[in-house]
N, C-alpha and C positions, 0 to 999 in steps of 0.2 A: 665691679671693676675688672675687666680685661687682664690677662698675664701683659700684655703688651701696656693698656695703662702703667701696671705694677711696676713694670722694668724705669718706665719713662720718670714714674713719682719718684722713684728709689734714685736714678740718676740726677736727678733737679736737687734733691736732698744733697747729696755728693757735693755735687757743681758749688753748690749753695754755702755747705756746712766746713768743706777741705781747703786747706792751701796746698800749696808745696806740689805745684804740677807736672810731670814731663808728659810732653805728649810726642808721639813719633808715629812714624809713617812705613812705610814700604822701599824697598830699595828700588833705583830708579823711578824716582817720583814722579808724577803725571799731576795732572789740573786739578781734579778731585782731591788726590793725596795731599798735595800743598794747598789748594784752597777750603777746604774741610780742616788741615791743622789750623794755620792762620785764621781762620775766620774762630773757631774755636778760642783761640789765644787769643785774638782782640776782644771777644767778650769775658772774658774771664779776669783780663787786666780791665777790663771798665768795672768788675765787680771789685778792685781792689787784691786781683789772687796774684800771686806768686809763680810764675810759670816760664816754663824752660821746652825747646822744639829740637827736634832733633830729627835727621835723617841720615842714614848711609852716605848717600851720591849728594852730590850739590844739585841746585837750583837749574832747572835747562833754559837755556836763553830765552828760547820764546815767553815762558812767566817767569820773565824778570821782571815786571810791571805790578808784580802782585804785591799790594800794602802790605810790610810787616814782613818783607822775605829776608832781611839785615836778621830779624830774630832767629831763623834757623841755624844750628851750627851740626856741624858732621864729625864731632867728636864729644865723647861722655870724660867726664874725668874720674878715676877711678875710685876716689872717694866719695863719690855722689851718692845722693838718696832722695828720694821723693816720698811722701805721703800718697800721692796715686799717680800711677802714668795708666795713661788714655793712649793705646790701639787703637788707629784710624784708617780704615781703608785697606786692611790688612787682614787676609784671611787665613793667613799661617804667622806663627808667632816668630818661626827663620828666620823673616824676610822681614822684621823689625831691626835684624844687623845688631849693633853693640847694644841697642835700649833691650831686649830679650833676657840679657841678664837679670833686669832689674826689676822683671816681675815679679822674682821669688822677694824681694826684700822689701815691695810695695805695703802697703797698708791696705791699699785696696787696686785692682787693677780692671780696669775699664776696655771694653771691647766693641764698638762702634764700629759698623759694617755693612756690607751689602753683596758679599761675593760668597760663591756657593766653597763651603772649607770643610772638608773632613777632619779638621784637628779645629775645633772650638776650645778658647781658652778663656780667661776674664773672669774675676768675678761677680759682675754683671758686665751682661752681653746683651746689647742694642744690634743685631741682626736680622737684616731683611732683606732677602734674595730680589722681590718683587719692586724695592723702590730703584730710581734708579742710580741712584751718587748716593756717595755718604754725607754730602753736604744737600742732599734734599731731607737725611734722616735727622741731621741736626737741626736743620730748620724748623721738624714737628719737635725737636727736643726746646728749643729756645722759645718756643710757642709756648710750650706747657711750661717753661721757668718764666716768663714774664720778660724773657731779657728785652733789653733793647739793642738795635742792632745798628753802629757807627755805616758810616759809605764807606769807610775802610773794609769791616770784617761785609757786608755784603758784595763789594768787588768779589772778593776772595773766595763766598758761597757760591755767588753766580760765575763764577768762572770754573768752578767745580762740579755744578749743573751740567752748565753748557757743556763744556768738553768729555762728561760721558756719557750725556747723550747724541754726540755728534752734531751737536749744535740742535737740538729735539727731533732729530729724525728715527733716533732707534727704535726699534720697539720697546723700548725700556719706558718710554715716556707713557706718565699718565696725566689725569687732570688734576691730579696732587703735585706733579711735577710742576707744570703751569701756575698755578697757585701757589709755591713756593717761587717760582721765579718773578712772579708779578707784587709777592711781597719785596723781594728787594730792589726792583725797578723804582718803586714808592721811598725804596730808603736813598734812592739815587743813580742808583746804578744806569748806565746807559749802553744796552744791549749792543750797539755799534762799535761802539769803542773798545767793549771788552772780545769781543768778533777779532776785531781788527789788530788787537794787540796780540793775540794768539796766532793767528792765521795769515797777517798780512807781513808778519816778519820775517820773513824767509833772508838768511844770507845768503850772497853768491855762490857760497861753499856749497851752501846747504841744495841750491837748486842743482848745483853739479849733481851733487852728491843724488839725489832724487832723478837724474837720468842715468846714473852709473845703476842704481836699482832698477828700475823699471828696465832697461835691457837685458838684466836676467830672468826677465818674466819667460815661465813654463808654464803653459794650462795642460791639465792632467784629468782622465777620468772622463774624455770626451766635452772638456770646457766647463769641469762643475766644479773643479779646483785652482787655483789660481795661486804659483809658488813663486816667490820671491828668495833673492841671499843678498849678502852685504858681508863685505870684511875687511881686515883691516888696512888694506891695500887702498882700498877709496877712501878710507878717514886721511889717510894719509897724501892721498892725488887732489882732498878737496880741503883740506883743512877743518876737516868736522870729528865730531865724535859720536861718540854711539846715540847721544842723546838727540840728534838730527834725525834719527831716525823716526819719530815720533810721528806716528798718524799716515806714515807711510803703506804698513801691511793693509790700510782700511782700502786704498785704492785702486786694487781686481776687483772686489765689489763689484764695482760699477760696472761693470764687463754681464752682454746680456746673458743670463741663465747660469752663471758661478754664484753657486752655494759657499761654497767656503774656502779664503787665501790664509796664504801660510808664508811667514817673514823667519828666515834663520839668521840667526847676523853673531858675531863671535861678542862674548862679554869679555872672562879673563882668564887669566892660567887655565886655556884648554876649554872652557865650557863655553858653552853656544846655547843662546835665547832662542825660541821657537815661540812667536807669536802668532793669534790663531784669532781671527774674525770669520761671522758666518753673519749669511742674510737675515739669520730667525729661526730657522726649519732645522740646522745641523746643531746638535748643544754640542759646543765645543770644552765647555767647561767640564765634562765628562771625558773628554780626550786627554786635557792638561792633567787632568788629577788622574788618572791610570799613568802620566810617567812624573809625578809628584810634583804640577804644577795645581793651578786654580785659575778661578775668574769669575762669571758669571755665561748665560748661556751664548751669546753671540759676542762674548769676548773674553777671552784668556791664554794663557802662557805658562812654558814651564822651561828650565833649565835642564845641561843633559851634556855628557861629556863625551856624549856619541860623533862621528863626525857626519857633518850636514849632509850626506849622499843619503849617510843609513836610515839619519834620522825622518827626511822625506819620505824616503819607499815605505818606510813604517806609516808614518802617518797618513799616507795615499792610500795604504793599503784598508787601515781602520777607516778611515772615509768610504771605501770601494762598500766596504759591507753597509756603512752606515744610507749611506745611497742608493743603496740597492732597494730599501724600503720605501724613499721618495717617491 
């Protein structure tokens, strides 16, 4: 038996033997985050478990559509306890927000992931840099329990697929990915629709709001960077919030011969998001985690209470070297 068997038998036993679940996510949630808790949570209440979701930030409009998202709440109440809470999608324990306390008081705490993290924590850890969602590693987790899987909690996986791997374009995808998404096509899901509710939702605001970005576009490094800002000045001129922002920094991409776009946009008291996509060639998640963010290689982010000029020419500059070997 594999250490990766071992881990998987050891979590089925878990899943199988505990009640009493909190499961939480990452601040500022994406596809993955919420569709990997949710789908998670709807099979655990099909086993008859007890379980409670939790995130920092609320729900972003665009997966509002996702089954079972009334169960999330963004507050812990201070006498709470769980027998295990389940780390999802989350490669620093920080960025679990108020749930972080509660791993010291857990019984057992559970670590389900796929992003490259120099602080590992859990006492069993389900991590794997190479898959590409957490909801494609839970898929080989629900395989090896026997579960059976509602068209509710498969909405909520394949919508967790789909969206990190840019709807399968990343290099993240493999032929395991495909085979976890063609399992829940079979439990219902309808690739169109779940498309469509992510990506054809666009408010007014929000298309404003996506030309007020895109006319800060600065290519740098002779067109191999591609820098984007945002602030609070256009949430304000379009009626949006930060969370409109979503899937925006991917859009220099596309621009021919840029390796890698960079999105700053203000979060709160003073600190500013620095989002960081690359075509595959640049590992960006080596960038975030030298100023104490994460991700994986062709996508991550870090926070920074530098102001957006300085924080650019930094990272132009570590691009310049990293370039320079292309």
């Amino acid at each position: 038996m594999t250490e990766r068997d071992k881990i998987l038998h050891r979590l089925a036993e878990v899943f199988k033997a505990r009640d009493g679940f909190l499961l939480a996510i990452h601040q500022n949630p994406d596809g993955d985050g919420l569709g990997s808790m949710l789908g998670l949570a709807l099979v655990l209440l099909g086993m008859g478990k007890e379980v409670t979701c939790y995130c920092q930030d609320p729900t972003p409009d665009y997966l509002d559509f996702l089954p079972g998202k009334e169960m999330v709440r963004t507050a812990i109440a201070p006498e709470a306890s769980f027998q295990v809470v389940v780390a999802l999608d989350c490669g620093d324990a920080a960025r679990l927000g108020e749930a972080e306390r509660l791993l010291e008081t857990a019984q057992v705490v559970v670590n389900i992931d796929h992003h490259v993290s120099g602080k590992p924590f859990g006492d069993l850890s389900l991590v794997d840099v190479s898959v590409s969602s957490t909801a494609e590693l839970l898929m080989e987790l629900f395989e090896r329990m026997g579960a059976e899987l509602s068209y509710e909690a498969a909405v909520n996986l394949y919508t967790g697929i789909m969206t990190d791997t840019g709807s399968f374009r990343f290099d993240n995808v493999s032929k395991n990915t495909f085979r976890a998404a063609a399992r829940l096509v079979d439990a219902g899901v309808n690739p169109w629709e779940i498309y469509t509710a992510c990506y054809h939702s666009y408010s007014l605001g929000r298309l404003k709001l996506l030309s007020l970005v895109l006319a800060t576009f600065r290519p740098a490094l002779k067109g191999r960077v591609g820098c984007l800002r945002a602030d609070d000045e256009m949430f304000e001129a379009t009626g949006t919030t930060r969370a409109d922002l979503e899937g925006f920094v991917d859009l220099p991409r596309l621009v021919k011969g840029l390796e890698v776009s960079l999105l700053i946009s203000p979060k709160e008291n003073g600190v500013f998001g620095v989002s960081l996509r690359s075509n595959g060639r640049v590992d960006v998640a080596a960038i975030a985690e030298r100023h104490g963010g994460g991700g994986h290689r062709s996508a991550a982010a870090f926070r920074t209470e530098e102001r957006p000029e300085k924080v650019e020419r930094e990272i132009i500059g570590e691009l310049a070297r990293v370039l320079e070997d292309l």
